[in-house]
C-alpha positions as CSV (number, residue, x, y, z in Angstrom):
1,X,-2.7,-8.8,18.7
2,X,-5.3,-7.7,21.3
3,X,-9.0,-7.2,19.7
4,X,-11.6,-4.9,21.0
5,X,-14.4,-5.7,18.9
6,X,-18.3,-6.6,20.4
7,X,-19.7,-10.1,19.6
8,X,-21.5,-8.5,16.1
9,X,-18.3,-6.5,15.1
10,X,-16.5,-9.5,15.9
11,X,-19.4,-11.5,13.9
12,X,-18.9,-9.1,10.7
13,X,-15.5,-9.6,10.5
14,X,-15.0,-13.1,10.4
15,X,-17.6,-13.1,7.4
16,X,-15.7,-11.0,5.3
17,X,-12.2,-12.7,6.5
18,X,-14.1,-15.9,4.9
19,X,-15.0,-14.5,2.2
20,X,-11.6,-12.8,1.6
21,X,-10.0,-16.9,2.4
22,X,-12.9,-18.2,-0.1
23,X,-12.2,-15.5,-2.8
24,X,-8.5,-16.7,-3.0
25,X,-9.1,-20.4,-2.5
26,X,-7.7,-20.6,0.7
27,X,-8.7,-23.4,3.6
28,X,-9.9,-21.6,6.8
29,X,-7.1,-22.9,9.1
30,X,-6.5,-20.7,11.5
31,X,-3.6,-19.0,10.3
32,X,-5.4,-18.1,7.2
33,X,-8.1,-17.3,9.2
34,X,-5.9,-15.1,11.8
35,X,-4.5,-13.3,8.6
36,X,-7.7,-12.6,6.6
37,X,-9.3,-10.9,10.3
38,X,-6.6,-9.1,10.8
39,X,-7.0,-7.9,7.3
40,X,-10.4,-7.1,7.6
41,X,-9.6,-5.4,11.0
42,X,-7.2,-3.0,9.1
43,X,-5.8,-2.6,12.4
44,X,-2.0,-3.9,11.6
45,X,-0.6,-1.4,8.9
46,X,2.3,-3.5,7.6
47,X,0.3,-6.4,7.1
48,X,-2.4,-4.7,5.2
49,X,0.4,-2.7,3.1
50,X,2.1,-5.8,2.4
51,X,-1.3,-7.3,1.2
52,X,-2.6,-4.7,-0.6
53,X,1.1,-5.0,-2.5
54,X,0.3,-8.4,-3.4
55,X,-3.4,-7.7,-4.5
56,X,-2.3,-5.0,-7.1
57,X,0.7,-7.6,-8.4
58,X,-1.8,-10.0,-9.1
59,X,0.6,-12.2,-6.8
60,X,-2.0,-15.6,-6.3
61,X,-2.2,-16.2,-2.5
62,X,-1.5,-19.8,-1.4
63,X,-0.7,-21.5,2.5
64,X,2.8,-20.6,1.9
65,X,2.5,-16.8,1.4
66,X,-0.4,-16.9,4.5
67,X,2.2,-18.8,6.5
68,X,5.0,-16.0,5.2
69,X,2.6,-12.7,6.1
70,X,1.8,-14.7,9.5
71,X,4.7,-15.2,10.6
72,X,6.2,-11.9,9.6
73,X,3.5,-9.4,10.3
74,X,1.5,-11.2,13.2
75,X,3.1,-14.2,14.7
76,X,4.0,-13.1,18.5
77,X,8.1,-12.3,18.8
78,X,7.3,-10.3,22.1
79,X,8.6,-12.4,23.9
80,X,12.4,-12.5,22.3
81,X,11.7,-8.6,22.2
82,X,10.3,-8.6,25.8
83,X,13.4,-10.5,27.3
84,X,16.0,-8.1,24.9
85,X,13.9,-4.7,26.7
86,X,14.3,-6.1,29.3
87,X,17.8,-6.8,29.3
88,X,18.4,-3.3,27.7
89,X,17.0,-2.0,30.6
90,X,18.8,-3.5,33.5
91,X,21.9,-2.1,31.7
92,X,20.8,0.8,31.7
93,X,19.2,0.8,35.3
94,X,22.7,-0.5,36.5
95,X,24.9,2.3,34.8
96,X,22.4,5.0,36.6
97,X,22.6,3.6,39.3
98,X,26.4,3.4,39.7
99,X,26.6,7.1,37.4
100,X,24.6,8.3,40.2
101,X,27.0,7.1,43.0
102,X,29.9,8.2,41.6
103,X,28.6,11.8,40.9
104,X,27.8,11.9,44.7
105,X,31.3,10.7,45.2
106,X,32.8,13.0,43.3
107,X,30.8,15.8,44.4
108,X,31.3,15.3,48.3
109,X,34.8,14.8,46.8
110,X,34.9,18.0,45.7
111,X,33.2,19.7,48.9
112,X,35.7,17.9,50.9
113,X,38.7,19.2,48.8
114,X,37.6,23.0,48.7
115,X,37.3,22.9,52.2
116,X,40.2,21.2,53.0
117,X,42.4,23.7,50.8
118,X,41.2,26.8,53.0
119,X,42.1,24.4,56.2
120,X,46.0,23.6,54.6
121,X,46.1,27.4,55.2
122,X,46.3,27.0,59.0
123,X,49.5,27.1,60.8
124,X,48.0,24.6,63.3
125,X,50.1,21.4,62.5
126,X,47.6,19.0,64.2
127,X,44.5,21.0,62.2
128,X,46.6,20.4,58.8
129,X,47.5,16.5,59.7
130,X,43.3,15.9,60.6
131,X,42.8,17.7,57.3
132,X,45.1,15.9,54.8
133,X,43.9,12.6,56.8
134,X,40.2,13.8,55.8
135,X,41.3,14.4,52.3
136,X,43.2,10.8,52.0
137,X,39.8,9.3,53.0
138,X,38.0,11.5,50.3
139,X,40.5,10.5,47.9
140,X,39.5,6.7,48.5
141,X,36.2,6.8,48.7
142,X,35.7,8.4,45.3
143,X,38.7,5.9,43.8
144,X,36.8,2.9,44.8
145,X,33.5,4.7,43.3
146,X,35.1,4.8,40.3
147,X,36.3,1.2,40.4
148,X,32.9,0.0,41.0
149,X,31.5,2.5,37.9
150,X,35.1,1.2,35.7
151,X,33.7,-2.7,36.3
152,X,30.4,-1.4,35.7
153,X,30.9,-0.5,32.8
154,X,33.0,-3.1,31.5
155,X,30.8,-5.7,32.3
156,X,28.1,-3.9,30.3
157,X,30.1,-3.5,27.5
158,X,30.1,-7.3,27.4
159,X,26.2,-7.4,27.8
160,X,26.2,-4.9,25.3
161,X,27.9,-7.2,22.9
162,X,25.8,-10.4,23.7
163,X,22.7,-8.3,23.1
164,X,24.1,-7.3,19.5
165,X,24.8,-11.0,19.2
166,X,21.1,-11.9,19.8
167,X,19.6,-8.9,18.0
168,X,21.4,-10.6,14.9
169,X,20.6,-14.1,15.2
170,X,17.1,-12.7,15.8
171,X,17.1,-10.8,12.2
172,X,18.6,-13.3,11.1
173,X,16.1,-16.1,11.7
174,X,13.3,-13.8,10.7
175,X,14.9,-13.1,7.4
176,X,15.7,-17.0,6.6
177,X,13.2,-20.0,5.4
178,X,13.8,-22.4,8.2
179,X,13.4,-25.3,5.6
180,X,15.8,-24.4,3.0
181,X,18.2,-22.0,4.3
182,X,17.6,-19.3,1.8
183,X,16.3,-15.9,2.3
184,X,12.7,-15.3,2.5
185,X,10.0,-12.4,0.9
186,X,10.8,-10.1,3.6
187,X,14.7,-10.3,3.4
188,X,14.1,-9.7,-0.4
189,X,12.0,-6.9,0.0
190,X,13.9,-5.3,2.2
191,X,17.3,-5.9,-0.4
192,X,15.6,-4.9,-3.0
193,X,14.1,-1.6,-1.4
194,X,18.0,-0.9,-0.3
195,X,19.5,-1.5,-3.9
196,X,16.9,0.5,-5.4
197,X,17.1,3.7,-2.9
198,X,21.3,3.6,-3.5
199,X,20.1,3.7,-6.8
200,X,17.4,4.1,-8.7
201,X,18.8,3.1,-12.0
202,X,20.3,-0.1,-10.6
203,X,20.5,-3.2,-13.0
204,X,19.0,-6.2,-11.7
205,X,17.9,-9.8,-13.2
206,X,15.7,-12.1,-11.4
207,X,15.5,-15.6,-12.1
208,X,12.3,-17.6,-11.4
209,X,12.4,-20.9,-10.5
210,X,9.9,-23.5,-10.4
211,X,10.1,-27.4,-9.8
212,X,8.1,-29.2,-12.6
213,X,5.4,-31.3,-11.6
214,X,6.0,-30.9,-8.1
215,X,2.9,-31.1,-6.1
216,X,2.0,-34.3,-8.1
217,X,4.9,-35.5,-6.3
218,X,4.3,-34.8,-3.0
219,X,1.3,-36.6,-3.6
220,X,3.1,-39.9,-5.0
221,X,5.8,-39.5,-2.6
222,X,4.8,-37.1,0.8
223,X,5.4,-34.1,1.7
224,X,8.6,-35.3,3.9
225,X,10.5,-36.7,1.0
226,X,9.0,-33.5,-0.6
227,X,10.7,-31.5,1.7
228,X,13.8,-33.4,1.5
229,X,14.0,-32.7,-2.6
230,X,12.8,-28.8,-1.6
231,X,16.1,-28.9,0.5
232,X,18.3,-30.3,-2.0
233,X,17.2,-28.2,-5.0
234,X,17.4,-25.0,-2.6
235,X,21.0,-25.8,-1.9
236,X,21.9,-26.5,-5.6
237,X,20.3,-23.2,-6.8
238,X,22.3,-21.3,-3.8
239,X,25.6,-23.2,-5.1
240,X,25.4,-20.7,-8.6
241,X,24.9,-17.4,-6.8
242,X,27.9,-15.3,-6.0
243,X,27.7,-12.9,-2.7
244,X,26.5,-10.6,-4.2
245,X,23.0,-12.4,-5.6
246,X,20.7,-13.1,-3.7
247,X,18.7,-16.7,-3.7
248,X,14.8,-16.7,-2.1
249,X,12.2,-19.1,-1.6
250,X,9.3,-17.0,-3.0
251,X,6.9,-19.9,-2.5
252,X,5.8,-23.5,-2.1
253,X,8.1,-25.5,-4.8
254,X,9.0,-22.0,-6.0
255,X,12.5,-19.7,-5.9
256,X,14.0,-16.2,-6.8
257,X,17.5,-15.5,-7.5
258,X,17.7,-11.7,-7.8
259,X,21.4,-10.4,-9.5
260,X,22.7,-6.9,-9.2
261,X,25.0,-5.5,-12.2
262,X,24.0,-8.1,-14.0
263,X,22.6,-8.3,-18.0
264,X,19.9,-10.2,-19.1
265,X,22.3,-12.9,-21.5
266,X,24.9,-13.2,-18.1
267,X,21.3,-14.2,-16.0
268,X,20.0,-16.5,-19.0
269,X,23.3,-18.2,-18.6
270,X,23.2,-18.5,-14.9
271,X,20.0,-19.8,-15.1
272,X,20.9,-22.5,-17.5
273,X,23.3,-23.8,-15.4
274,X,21.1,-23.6,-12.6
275,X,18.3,-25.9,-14.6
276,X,21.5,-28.4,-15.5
277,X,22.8,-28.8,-12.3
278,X,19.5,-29.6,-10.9
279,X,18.7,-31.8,-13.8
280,X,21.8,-33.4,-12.7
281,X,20.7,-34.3,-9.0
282,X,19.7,-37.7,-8.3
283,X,17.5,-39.0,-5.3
284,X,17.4,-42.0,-3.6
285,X,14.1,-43.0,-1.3
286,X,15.9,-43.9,2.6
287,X,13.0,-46.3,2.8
288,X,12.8,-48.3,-0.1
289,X,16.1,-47.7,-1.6
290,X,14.6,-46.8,-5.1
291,X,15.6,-44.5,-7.2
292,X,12.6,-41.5,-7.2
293,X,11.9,-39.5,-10.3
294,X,14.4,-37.2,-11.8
295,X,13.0,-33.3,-10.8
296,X,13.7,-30.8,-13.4
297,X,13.0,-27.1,-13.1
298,X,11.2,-24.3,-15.5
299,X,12.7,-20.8,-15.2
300,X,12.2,-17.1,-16.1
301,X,14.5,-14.2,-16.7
302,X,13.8,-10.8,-16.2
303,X,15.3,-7.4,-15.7
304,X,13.8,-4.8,-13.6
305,X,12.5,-1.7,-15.6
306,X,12.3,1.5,-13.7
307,X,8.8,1.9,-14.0
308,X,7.6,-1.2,-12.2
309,X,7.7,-1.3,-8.4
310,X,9.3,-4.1,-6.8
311,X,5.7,-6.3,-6.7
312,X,5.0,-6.1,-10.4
313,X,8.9,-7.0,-11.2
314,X,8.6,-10.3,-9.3
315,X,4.8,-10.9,-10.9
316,X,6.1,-10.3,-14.5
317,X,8.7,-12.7,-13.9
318,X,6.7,-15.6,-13.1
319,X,4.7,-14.5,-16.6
320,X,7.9,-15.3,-18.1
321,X,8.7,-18.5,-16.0
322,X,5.3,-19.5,-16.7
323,X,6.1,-19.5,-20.6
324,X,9.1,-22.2,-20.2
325,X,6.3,-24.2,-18.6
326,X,4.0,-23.8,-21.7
327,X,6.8,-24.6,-23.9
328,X,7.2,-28.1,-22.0
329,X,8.9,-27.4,-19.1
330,X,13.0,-28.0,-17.8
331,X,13.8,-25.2,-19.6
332,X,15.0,-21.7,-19.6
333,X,12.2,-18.8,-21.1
334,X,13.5,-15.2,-21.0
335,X,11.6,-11.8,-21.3
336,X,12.7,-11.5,-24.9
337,X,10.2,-14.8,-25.6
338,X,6.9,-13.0,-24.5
């Protein structure tokens, strides 16, 4: 993000972007710093959309969704972009350039051939064997022009393909939590925009999951062994979703499974054997050897009602996974409870 702003403008700004970081709590690191000014600036439209989302959801703002809006509305891919334009373009630039030479081809190919057809006409011998030797040539020429275009073109068909290749992997890794494999905030937002614009009236449950005592953990134990549980949990929760759920990390310690098609007793089931299985799970310290505490999770269930956008769906959910903590936590609370 290039900024134009004089030494006051740029003096202003930062004020406010600290009082926007103070006003939620937040540590002025410099991504939540880079994120509040940008903010402030107004000048990036998605991320101020997406905040403005979250500010009327009453969604609290922590380091994890800073990090999230960083990385997805201002963190620098130009240069992955950069090299793919590039790229793009010397496909292109190549397949003009070679269009180009076989037009010419083709076209002297075609002066050559009108002209020699009014020259077979002679009764000269020697005049019609220098002519169809002229032709022969032509003919050549404009075969090994479109040899040249034929490889060409093959060979950026095969660039063509290696690009696609990238572009996904590229998606991909911007729609993935690099620490637990599931799908982030964006990729949610964007399934949940596509379900809901197939249709409207579209069932869905969401499941909120939160790790008990979690951050009192981290502190016993650090955040690497944290992130190691975080890991294992993530990969238990993603073990009782089918294809076509969909299983987020919405947060810190905290997860989403969203389930087309599906009632609110089927997702209260799911999510009871999403809190066993993780009761289950047993952890081991590398270091020590000792067995750490068991985790246990709280969850809410949901359905979406057509009324609510997308951002007070997901806030009312954690209402309701807030309630299983209330009523002592490792436990399932639905929407019918509140």
């Amino acid at each position: 993000m290039m900024y134009q702003d004089s030494i006051d403008q740029a003096s202003e700004k930062a004020a406010l972007a600290l009082a926007f970081l103070q006003r939620h709590r937040l540590a002025a690191h410099p991504v939540n710093f880079t994120v509040g000014y940008d903010y402030i600036s107004g000048v990036n439209a998605e991320l101020c959309h997406a905040i403005e989302q979250k500010l009327a959801a009453h969604i609290p703002f922590d380091d994890f969704v800073m990090a999230e809006l960083y990385s997805n509305f201002i963190i620098s891919t130009s240069k992955e972009n950069e090299q793919l334009v590039n790229q793009v373009n010397q496909i292109v630039s190549k397949l003009t350039g070679s269009s180009e030479l076989a037009s010419e081809a083709i076209t002297e190919y075609i002066g050559v051939l009108d002209h020699s057809l009014l020259a077979l006409k002679t009764d000269d011998p020697h005049q019609a064997r220098d002519t169809l030797h002229r032709l022969l040539d032509a003919t050549y020429d404009v075969r090994t022009s479109q040899q040249k275009l034929r490889d060409q073109l093959k060979h950026s068909t095969e660039q063509s393909q290696q690009l696609r290749n990238e572009l996904e992997e590229l998606k991909k890794s911007r729609q993935v939590d690099a620490l637990t494999g599931l799908y982030n905030r964006l990729a949610m937002q964007e399934q949940v925009d596509e379900w809901l614009t197939n249709d409207p009236k579209r069932r869905i449950a969401a499941i909120a999951v939160d790790l008990d005592h979690f951050r009192q953990f981290n502190q016993d134990y650090g955040f690497n062994i944290g992130d190691v549980i975080l890991s294992k949990v993530a990969k238990k929760i993603s073990a009782y979703v089918q294809e076509s759920g969909m299983p987020v990390r919405a947060g810190g310690e905290e997860f989403l499974i969203l389930l087309p098609d599906v009632d609110l007793r089927t997702a209260s089931e799911i999510a009871e054997q999403v809190r066993r299985g993780v009761e289950k799970l047993r952890f081991v310290s590398s270091r020590s050897k000792k067995a750490l505490p068991k985790v246990t999770i709280s969850l809410g269930v949901t359905l979406y009602q057509a009324q609510e956008n997308w951002h007070q769906f997901l806030a009312r959910t954690t209402s309701v996974m807030n309630v299983a903590k209330k009523r002592g936590r490792n436990q399932v609370a639905t929407e019918a409870m509140v």
